[in-house]
VEXPATI-184849 format. One line per field, with one value per residue (C-alpha): residue number from 0; x negated, y, z negated; chain; residue in one letter. Coordinates in pm, whole numbers, plus 50000, padded with zeros to 5 digits. Example, Ala and Ser with C-alpha at 12.3 -4.5 7.8 and 13.67 -1.06 7.14 Angstrom:
! VEXPATI-184849
seq: c(0;1)
px: c(48770;48633)
py: c(49550;49894)
pz: c(49220;49286)
mol: c(A;A)
type: c(A;S)
! end
This chain:
! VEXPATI-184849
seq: c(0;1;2;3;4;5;6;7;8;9;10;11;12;13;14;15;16;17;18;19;20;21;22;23;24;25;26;27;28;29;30;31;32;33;34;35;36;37;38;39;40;41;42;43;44;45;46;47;48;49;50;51;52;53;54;55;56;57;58;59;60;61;62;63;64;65;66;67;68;69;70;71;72;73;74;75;76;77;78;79;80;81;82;83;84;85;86;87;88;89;90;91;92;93;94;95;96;97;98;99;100;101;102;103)
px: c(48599;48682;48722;49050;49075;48929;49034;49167;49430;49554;49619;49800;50002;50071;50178;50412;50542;50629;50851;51005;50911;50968;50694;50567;50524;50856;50899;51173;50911;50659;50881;50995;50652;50544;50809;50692;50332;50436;50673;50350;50036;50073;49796;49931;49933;49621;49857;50009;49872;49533;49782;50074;49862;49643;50001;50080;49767;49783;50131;50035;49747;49544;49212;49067;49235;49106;48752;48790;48876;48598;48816;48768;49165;49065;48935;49311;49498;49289;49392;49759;49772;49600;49867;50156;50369;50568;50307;50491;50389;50248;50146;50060;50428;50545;50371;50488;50833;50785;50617;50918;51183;50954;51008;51279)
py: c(50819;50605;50815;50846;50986;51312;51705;51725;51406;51490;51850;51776;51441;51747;52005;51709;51656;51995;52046;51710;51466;51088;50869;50689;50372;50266;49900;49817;49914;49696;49466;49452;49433;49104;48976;49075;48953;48641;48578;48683;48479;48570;48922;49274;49425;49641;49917;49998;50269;50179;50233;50019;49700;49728;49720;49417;49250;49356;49161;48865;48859;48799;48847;48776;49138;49270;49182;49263;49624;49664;49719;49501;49486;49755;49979;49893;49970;50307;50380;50316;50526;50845;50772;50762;51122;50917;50670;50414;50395;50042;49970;49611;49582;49757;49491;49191;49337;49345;48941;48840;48961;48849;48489;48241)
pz: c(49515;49804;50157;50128;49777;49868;49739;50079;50053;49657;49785;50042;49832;49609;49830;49971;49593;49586;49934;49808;50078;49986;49973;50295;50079;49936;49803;50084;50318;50201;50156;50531;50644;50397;50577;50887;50823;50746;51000;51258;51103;50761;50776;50812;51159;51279;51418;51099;50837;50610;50296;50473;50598;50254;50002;50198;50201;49837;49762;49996;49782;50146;50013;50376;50503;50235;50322;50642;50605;50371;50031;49643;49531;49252;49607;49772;49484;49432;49804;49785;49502;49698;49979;49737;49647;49402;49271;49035;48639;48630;49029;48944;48826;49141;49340;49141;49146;49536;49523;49364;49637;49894;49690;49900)
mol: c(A;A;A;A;A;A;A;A;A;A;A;A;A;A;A;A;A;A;A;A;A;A;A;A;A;A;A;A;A;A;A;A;A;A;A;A;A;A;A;A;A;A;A;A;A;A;A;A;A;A;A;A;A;A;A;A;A;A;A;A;A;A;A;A;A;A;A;A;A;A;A;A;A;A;A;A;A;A;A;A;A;A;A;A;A;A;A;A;A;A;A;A;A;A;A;A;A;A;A;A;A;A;A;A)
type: c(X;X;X;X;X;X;X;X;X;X;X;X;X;X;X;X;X;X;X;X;X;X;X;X;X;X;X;X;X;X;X;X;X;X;X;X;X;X;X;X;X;X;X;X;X;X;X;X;X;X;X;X;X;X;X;X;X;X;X;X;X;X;X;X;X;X;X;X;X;X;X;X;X;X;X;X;X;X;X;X;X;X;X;X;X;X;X;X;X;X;X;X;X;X;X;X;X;X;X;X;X;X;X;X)
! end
């Protein structure tokens, strides 16, 4: 269990499943912050949210971000998961789909 896949986070992912919020982490998001970090040095930004800056780090496949927020990709994809109300089926496919927009 990393620290943010606690009890406390799933119940409250589920209680936001069940007023029927939409999920902080949509693929245009994600998308518009790749964009972002490359455009800007090519990491995700400090400021933004564990889940956002650890998706794009995820997609950019910046293994250096990674390391330096103290996550393996299998931790970062556990995390983006807990911080998803909608998770995706196949989040590996989610991420590719994401690489290949990002593509020029």
């Amino acid at each position: 269990m990393t620290p943010d896949d606690t009890p406390w986070t799933r119940a409250l992912n589920d209680l936001h499943r069940q007023e029927g919020r939409t999920d902080p982490l949509t693929s245009d998001d994600i998308l518009r912050r790749c964009r972002w970090a490359l455009d800007h040095g090519g990491h995700p930004s400090a400021a933004w949210s564990t889940g956002e800056q650890l998706a794009v780090a995820i997609v950019l496949k910046d293994h250096a971000h990674l390391d330096a927020m103290g996550y393996t990709v299998e931790q970062a994809y556990q995390r983006v998961l807990a911080g998803m109300v909608s998770p995706p089926t196949d989040l590996g496919a989610w991420f590719e789909a994401i690489r290949v927009r990002l593509a020029p």
